[in-house]
N, CA and C atoms as a LAMMPS dump frame, in Angstrom:
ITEM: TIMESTEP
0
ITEM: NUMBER OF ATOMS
528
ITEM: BOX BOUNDS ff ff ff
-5.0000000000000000e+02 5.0000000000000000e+02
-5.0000000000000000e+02 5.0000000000000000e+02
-5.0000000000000000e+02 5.0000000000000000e+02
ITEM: ATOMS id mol type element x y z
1 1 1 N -12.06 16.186 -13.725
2 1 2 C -10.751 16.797 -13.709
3 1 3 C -10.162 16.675 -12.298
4 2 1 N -9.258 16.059 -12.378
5 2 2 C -8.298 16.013 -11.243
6 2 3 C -8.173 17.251 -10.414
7 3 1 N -8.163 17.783 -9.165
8 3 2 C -6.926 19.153 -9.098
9 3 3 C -5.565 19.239 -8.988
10 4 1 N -5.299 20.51 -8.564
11 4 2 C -3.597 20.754 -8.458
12 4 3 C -3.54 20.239 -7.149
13 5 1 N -2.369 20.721 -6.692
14 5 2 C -1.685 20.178 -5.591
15 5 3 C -2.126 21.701 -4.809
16 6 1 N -2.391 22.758 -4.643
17 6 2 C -2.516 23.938 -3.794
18 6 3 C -4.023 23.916 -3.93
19 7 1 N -5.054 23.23 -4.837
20 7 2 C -6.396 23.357 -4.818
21 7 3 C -6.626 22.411 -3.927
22 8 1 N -6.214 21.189 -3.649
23 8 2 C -6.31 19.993 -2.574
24 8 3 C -5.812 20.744 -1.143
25 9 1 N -5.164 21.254 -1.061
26 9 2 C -4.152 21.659 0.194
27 9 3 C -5.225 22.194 0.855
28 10 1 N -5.746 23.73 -0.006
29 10 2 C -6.683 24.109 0.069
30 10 3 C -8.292 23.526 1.125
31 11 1 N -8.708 22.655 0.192
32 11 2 C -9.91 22.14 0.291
33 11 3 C -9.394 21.231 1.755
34 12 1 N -8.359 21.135 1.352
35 12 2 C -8.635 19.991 3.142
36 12 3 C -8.123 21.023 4.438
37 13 1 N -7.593 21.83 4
38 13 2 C -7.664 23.097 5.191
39 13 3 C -9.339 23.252 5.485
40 14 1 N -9.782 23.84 4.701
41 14 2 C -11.264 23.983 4.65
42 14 3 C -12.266 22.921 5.174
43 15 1 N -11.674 21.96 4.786
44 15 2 C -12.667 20.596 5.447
45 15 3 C -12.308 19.818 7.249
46 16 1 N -11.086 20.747 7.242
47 16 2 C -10.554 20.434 8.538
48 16 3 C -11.558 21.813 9.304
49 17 1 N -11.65 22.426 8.939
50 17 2 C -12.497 24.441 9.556
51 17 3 C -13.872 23.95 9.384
52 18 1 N -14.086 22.499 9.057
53 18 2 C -15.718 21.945 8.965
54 18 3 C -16.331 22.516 7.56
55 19 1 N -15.918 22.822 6.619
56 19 2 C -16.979 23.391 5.933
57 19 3 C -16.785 22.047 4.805
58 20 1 N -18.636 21.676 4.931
59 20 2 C -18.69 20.67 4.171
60 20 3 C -18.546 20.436 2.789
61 21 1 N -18.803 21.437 2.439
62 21 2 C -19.022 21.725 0.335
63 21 3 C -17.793 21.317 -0.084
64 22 1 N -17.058 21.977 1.2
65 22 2 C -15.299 21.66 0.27
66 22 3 C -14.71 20.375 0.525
67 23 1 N -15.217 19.801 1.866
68 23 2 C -14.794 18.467 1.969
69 23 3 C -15.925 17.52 1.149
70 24 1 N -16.59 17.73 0.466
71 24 2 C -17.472 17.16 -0.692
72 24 3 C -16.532 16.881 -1.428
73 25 1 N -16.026 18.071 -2.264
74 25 2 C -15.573 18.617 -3.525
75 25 3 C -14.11 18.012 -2.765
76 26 1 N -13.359 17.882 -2.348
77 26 2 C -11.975 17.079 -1.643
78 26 3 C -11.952 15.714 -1.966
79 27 1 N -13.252 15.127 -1.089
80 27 2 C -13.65 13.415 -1.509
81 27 3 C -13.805 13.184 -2.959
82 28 1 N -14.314 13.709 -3.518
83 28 2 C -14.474 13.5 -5.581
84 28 3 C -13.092 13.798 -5.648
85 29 1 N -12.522 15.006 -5.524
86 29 2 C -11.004 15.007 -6.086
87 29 3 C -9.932 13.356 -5.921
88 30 1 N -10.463 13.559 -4.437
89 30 2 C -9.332 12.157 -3.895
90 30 3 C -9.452 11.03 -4.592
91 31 1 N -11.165 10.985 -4.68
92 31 2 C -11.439 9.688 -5.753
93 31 3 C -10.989 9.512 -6.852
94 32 1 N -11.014 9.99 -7.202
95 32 2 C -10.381 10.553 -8.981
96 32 3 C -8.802 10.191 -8.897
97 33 1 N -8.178 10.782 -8.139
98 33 2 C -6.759 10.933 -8.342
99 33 3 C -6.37 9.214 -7.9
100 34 1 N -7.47 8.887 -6.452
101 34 2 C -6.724 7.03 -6.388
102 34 3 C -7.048 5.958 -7.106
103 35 1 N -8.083 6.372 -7.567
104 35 2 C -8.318 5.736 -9.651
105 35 3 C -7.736 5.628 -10.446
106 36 1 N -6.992 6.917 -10.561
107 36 2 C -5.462 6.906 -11.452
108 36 3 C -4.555 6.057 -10.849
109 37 1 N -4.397 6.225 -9.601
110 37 2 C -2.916 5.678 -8.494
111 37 3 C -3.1 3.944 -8.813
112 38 1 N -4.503 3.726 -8.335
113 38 2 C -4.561 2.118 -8.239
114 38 3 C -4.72 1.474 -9.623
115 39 1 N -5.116 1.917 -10.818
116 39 2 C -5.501 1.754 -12.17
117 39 3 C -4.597 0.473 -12.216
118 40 1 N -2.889 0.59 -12.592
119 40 2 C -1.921 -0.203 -13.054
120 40 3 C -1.541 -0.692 -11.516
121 41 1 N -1.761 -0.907 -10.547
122 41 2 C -1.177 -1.497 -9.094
123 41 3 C -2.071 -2.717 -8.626
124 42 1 N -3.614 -2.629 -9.266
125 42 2 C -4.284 -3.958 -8.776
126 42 3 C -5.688 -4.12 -9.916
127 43 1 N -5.888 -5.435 -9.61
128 43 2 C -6.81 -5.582 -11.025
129 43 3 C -7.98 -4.891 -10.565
130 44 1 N -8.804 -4.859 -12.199
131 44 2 C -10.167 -4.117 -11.944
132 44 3 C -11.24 -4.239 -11.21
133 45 1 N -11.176 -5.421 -10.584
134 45 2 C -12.216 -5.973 -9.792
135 45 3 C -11.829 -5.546 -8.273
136 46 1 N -10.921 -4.908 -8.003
137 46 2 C -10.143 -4.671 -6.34
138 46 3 C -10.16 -3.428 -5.632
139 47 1 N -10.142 -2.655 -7.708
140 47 2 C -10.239 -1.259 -7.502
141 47 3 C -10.88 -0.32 -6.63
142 48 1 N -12.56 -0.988 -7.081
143 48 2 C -13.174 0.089 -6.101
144 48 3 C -13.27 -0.062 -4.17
145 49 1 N -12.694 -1.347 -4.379
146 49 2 C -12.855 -1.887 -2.716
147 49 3 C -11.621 -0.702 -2.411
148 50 1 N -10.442 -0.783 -3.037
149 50 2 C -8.87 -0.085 -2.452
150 50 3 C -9.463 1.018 -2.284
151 51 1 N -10.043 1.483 -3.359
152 51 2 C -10.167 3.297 -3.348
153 51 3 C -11.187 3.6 -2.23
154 52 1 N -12.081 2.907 -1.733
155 52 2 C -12.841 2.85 -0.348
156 52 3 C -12.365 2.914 0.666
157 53 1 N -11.47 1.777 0.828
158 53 2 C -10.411 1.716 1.911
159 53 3 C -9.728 2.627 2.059
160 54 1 N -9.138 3.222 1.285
161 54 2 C -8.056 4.613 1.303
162 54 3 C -9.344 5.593 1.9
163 55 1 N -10.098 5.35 1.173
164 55 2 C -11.3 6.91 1.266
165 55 3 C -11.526 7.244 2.785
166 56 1 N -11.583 5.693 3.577
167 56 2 C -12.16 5.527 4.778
168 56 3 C -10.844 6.284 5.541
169 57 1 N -9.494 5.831 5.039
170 57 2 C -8.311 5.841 6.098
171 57 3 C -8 7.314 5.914
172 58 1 N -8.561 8.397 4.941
173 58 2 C -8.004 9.487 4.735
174 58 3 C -9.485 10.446 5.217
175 59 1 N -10.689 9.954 5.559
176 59 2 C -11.524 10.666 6.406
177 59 3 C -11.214 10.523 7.692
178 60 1 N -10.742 9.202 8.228
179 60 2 C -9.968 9.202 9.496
180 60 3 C -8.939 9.309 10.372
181 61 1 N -7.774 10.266 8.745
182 61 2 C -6.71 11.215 9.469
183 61 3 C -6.565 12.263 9.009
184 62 1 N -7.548 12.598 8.421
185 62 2 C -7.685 13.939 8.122
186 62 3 C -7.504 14.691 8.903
187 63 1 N -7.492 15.32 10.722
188 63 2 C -6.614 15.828 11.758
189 63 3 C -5.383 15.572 11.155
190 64 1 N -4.457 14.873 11.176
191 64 2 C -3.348 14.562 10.992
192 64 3 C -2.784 15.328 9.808
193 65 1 N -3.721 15.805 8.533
194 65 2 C -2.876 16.443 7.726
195 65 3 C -2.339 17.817 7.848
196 66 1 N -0.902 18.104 7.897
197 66 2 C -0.428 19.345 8.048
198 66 3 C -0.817 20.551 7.311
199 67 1 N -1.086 21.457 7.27
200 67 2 C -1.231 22.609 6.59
201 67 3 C -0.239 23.358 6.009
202 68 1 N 0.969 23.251 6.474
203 68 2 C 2.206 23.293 5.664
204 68 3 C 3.026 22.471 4.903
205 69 1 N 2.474 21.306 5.265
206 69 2 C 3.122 20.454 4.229
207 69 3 C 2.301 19.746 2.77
208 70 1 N 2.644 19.596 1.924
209 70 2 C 1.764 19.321 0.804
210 70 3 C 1.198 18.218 1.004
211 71 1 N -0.382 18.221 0.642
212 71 2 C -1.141 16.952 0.674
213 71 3 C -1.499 16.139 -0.185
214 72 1 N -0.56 16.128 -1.521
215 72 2 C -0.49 15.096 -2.641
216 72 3 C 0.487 13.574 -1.771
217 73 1 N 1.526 13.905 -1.073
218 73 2 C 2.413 13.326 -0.269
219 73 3 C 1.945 12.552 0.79
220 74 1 N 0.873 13.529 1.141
221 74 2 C 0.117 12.563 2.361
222 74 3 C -0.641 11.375 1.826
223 75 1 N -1.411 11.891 1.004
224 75 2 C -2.526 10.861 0.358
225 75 3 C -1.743 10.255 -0.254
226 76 1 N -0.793 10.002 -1.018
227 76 2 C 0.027 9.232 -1.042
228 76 3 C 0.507 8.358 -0.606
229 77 1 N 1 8.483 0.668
230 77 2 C 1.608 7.707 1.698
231 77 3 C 0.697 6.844 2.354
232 78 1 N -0.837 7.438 2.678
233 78 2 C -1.921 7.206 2.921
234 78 3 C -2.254 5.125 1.681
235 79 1 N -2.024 6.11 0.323
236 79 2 C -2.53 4.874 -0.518
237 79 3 C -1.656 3.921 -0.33
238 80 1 N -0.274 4.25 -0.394
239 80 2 C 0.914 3.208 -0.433
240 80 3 C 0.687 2.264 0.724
241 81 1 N 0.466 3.08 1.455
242 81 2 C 0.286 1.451 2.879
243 81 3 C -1.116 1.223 2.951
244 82 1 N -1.895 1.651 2.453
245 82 2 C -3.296 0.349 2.376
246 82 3 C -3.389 -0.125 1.387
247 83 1 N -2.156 -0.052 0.155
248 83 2 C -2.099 -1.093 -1.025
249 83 3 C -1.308 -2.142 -0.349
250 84 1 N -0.226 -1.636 0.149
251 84 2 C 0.601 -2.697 1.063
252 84 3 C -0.149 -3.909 1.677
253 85 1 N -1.065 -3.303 2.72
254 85 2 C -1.8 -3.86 3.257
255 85 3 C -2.921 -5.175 2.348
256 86 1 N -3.078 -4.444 1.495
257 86 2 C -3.86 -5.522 0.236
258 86 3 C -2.952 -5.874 -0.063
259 87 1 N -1.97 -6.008 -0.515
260 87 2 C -0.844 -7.032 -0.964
261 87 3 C -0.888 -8.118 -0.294
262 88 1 N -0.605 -7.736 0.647
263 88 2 C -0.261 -8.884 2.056
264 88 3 C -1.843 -9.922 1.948
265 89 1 N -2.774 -8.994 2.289
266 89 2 C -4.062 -9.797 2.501
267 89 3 C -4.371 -10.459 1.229
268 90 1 N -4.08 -10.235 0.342
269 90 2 C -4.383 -10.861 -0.636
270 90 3 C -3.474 -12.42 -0.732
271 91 1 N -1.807 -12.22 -0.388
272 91 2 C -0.926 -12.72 -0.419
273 91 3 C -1.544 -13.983 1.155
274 92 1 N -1.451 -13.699 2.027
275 92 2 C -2.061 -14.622 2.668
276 92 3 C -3.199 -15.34 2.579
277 93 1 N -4.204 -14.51 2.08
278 93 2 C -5.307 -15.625 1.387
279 93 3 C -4.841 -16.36 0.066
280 94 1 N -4.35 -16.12 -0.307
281 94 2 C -3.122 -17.31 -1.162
282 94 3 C -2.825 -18.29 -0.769
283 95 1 N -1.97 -18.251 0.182
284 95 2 C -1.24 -19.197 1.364
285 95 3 C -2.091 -19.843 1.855
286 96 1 N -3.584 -19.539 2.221
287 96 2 C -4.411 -20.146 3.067
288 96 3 C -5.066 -20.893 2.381
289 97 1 N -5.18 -20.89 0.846
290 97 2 C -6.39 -21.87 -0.091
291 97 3 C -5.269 -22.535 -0.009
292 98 1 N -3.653 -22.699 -0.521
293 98 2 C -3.107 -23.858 -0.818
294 98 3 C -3.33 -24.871 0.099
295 99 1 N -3.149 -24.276 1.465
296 99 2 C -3.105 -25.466 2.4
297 99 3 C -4.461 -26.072 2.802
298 100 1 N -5.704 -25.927 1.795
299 100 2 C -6.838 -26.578 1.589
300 100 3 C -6.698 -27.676 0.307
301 101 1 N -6.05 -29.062 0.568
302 101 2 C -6.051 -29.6 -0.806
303 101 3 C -7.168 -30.087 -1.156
304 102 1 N -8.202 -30.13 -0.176
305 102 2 C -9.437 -30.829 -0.728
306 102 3 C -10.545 -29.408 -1.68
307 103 1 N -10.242 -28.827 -1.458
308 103 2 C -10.84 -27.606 -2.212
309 103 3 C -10.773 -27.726 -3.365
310 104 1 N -12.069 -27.238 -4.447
311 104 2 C -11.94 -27.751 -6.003
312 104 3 C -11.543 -26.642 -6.386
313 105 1 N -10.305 -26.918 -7.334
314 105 2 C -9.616 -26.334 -8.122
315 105 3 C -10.149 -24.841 -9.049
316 106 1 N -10.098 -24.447 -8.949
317 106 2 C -10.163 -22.35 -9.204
318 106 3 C -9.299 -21.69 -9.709
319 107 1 N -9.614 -20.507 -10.39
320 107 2 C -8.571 -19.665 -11.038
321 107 3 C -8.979 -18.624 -9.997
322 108 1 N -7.207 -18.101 -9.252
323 108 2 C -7.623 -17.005 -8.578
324 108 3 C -6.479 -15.853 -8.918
325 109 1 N -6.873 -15.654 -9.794
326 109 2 C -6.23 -14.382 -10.784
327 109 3 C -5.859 -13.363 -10.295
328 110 1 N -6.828 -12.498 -9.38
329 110 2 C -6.264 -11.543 -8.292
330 110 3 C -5.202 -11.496 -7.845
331 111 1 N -5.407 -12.751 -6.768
332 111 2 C -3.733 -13.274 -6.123
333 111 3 C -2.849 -13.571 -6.627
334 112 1 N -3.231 -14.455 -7.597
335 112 2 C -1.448 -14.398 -8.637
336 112 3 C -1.318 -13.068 -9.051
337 113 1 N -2.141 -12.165 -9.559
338 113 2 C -1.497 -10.849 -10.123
339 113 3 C -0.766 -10.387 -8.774
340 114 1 N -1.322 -10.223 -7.841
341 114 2 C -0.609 -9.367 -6.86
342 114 3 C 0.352 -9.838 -6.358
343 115 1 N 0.672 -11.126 -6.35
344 115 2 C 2.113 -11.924 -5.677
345 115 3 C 3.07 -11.867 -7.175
346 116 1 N 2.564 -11.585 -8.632
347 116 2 C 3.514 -11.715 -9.499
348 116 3 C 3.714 -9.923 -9.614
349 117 1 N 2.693 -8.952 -9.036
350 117 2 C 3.574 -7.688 -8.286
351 117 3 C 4.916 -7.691 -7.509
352 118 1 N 4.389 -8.124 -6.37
353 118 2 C 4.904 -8.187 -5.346
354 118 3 C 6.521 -8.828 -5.774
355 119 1 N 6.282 -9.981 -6.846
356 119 2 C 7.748 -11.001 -6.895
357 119 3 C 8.514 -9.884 -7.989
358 120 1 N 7.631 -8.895 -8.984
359 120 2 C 8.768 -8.278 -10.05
360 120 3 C 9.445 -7.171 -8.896
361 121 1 N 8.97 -6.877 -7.621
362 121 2 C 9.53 -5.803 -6.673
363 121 3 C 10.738 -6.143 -6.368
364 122 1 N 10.68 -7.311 -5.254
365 122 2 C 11.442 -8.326 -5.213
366 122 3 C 12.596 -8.343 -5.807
367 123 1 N 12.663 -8.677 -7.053
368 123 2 C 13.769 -9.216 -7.815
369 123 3 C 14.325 -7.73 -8.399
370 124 1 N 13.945 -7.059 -7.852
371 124 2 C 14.571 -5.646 -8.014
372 124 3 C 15.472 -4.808 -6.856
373 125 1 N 15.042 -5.495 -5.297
374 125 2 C 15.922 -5.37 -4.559
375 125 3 C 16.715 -6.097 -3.858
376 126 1 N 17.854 -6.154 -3.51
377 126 2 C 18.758 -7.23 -2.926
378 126 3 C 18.006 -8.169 -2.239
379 127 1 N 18.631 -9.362 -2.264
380 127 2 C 17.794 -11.013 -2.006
381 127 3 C 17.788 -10.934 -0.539
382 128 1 N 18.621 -10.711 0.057
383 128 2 C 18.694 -10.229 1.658
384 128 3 C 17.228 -9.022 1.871
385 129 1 N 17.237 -8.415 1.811
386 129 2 C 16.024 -7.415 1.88
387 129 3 C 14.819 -7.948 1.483
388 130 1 N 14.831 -8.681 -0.148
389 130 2 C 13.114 -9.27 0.371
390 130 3 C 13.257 -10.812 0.343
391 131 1 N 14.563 -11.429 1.336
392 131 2 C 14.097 -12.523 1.939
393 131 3 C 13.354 -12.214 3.47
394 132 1 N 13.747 -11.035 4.19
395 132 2 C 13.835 -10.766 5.475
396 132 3 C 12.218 -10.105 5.22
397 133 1 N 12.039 -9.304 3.891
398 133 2 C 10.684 -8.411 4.13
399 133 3 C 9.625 -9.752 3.869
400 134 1 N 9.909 -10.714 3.301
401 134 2 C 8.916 -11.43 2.789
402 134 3 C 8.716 -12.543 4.407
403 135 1 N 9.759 -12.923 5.172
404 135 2 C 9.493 -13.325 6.9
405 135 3 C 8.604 -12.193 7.179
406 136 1 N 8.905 -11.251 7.57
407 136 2 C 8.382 -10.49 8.688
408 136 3 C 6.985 -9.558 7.917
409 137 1 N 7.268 -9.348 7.027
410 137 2 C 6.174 -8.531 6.72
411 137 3 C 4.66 -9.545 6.023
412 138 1 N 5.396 -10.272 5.477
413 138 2 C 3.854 -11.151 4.501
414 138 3 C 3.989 -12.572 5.958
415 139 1 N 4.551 -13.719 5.797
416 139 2 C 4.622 -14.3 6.569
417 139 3 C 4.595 -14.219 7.762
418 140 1 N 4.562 -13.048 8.533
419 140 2 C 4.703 -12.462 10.159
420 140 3 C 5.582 -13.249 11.201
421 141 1 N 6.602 -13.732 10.703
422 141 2 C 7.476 -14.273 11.705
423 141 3 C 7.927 -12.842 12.548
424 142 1 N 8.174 -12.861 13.628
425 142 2 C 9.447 -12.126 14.447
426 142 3 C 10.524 -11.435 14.085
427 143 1 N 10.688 -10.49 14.638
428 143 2 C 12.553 -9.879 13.707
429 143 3 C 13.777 -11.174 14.48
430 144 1 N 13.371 -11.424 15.479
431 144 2 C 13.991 -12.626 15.97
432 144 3 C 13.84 -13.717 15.359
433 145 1 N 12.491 -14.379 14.806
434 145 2 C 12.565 -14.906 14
435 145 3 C 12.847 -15.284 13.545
436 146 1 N 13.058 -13.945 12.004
437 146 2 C 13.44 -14.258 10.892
438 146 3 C 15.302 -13.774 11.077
439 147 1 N 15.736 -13.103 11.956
440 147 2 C 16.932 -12.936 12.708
441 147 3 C 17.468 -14.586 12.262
442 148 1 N 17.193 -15.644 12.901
443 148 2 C 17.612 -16.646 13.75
444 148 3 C 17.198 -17.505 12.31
445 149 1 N 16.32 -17.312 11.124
446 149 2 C 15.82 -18.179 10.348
447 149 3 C 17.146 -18.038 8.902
448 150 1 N 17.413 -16.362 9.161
449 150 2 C 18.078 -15.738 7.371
450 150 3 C 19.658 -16.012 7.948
451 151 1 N 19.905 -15.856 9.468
452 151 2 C 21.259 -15.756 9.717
453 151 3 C 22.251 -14.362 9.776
454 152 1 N 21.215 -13.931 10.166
455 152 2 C 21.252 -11.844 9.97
456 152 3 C 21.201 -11.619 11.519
457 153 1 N 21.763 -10.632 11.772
458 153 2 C 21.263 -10.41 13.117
459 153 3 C 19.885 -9.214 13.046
460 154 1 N 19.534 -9.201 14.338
461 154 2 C 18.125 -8.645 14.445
462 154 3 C 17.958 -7.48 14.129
463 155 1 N 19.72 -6.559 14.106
464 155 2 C 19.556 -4.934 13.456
465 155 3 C 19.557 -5.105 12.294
466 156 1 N 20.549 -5.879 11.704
467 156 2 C 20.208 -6.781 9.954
468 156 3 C 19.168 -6.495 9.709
469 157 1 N 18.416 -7.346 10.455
470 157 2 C 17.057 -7.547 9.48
471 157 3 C 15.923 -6.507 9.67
472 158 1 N 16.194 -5.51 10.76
473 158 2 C 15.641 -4.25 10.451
474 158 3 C 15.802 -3.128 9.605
475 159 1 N 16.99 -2.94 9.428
476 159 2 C 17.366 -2.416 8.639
477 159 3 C 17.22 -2.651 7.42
478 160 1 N 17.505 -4.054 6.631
479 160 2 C 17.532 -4.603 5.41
480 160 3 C 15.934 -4.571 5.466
481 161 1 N 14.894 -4.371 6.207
482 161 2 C 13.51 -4.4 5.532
483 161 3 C 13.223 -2.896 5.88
484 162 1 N 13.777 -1.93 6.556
485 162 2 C 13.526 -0.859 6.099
486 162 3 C 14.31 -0.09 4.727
487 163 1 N 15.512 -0.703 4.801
488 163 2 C 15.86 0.181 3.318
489 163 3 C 15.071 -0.795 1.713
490 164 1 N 14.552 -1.986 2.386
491 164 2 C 14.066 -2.957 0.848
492 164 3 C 12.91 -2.001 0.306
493 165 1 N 11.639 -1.56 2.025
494 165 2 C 10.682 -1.223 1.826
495 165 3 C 10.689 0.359 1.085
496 166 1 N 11.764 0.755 1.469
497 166 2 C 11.869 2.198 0.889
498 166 3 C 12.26 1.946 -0.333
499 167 1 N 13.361 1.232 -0.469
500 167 2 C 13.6 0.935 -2.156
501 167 3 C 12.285 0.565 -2.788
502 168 1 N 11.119 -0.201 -1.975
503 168 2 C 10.106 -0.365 -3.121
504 168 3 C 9.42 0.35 -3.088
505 169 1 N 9.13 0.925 -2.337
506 169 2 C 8.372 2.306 -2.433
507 169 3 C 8.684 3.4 -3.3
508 170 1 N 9.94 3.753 -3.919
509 170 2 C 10.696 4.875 -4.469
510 170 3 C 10.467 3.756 -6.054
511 171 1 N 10.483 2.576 -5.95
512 171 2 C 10.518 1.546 -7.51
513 171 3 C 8.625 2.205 -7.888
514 172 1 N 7.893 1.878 -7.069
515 172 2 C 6.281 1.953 -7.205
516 172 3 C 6.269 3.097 -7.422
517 173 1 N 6.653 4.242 -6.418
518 173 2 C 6.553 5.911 -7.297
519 173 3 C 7.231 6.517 -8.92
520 174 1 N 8.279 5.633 -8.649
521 174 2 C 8.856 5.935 -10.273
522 174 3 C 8.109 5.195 -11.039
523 175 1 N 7.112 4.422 -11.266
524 175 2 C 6.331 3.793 -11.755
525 175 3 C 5.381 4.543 -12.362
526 176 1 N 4.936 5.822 -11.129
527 176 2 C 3.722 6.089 -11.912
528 176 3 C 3.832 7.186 -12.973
């Protein structure tokens, strides 16, 4: 069973005051709930690596969580950018087998699922926003860069990849 949102709040107050039982009983909750989160966001084989990764990044800001502010939001925010982060890594090891043509031919199912994620996001927010997010954020060009590449200027293209990224972020939460 999952918990509420004031039984989590709870337990990580408590696990921040050191007491271990509850930061036990916190880690099973968290697990549980980014099982649900990642279920429909990456295939089954990725799962338990993501939910590790998160596990690791949310024992190592656990200081950081507020006590007044709700911690469904944090861990949240927490999962959203180390799925991000697998997007990308996944998305560049993509990029990196093509430009191996001598390599024998493979099905790599993972990566197409997550770049045919990544492309239904995409085509959901203006072409300006994920031409500029797809330079700078997956490809790592420069805001100058991709400034000087899209024909945007450099507040352009900050802007247009901070409101794309928020638009996909608010598309992925209405999702779940």
């Amino acid at each position: 069973m999952i918990a509420d949102e004031a039984t989590l709040a709870r337990l990580m107050v408590s696990s921040q005051k050191g007491d271990q039982q509850a930061y036990t009983v916190l880690l099973t909750e968290v697990q549980l709930w980014l099982e649900r989160y990642f279920r429909r966001r990456c295939p089954p084989a990725q799962l338990d690596d993501l939910v590790q990764e998160v596990m690791m990044a949310v024992h190592k800001k656990r200081a950081t969580f507020d006590p007044t502010r709700p911690f469904l939001p944090w861990l949240a925010a927490i999962a959203r950018y180390r799925w991000v982060d697998h997007l990308r890594k996944v998305y560049r090891n993509e990029e990196d087998a093509l430009e191996d043509f001598d390599a024998p031919e493979d099905s790599d199912e993972e990566a197409v699922l997550a770049r045919m994620s990544l492309e239904r996001l995409f085509v959901q927010i203006p072409e300006k926003q994920s031409e500029v997010i797809a330079m700078v954020k997956i490809e790592g060009l420069s805001i100058k860069e991709a400034a000087d590449k899209s024909g945007q200027t450099e507040s352009a293209v900050k802007v247009n990849i901070h409101r794309g990224l928020k638009k996909m972020s608010a598309l992925i939460e209405k999702a779940e």
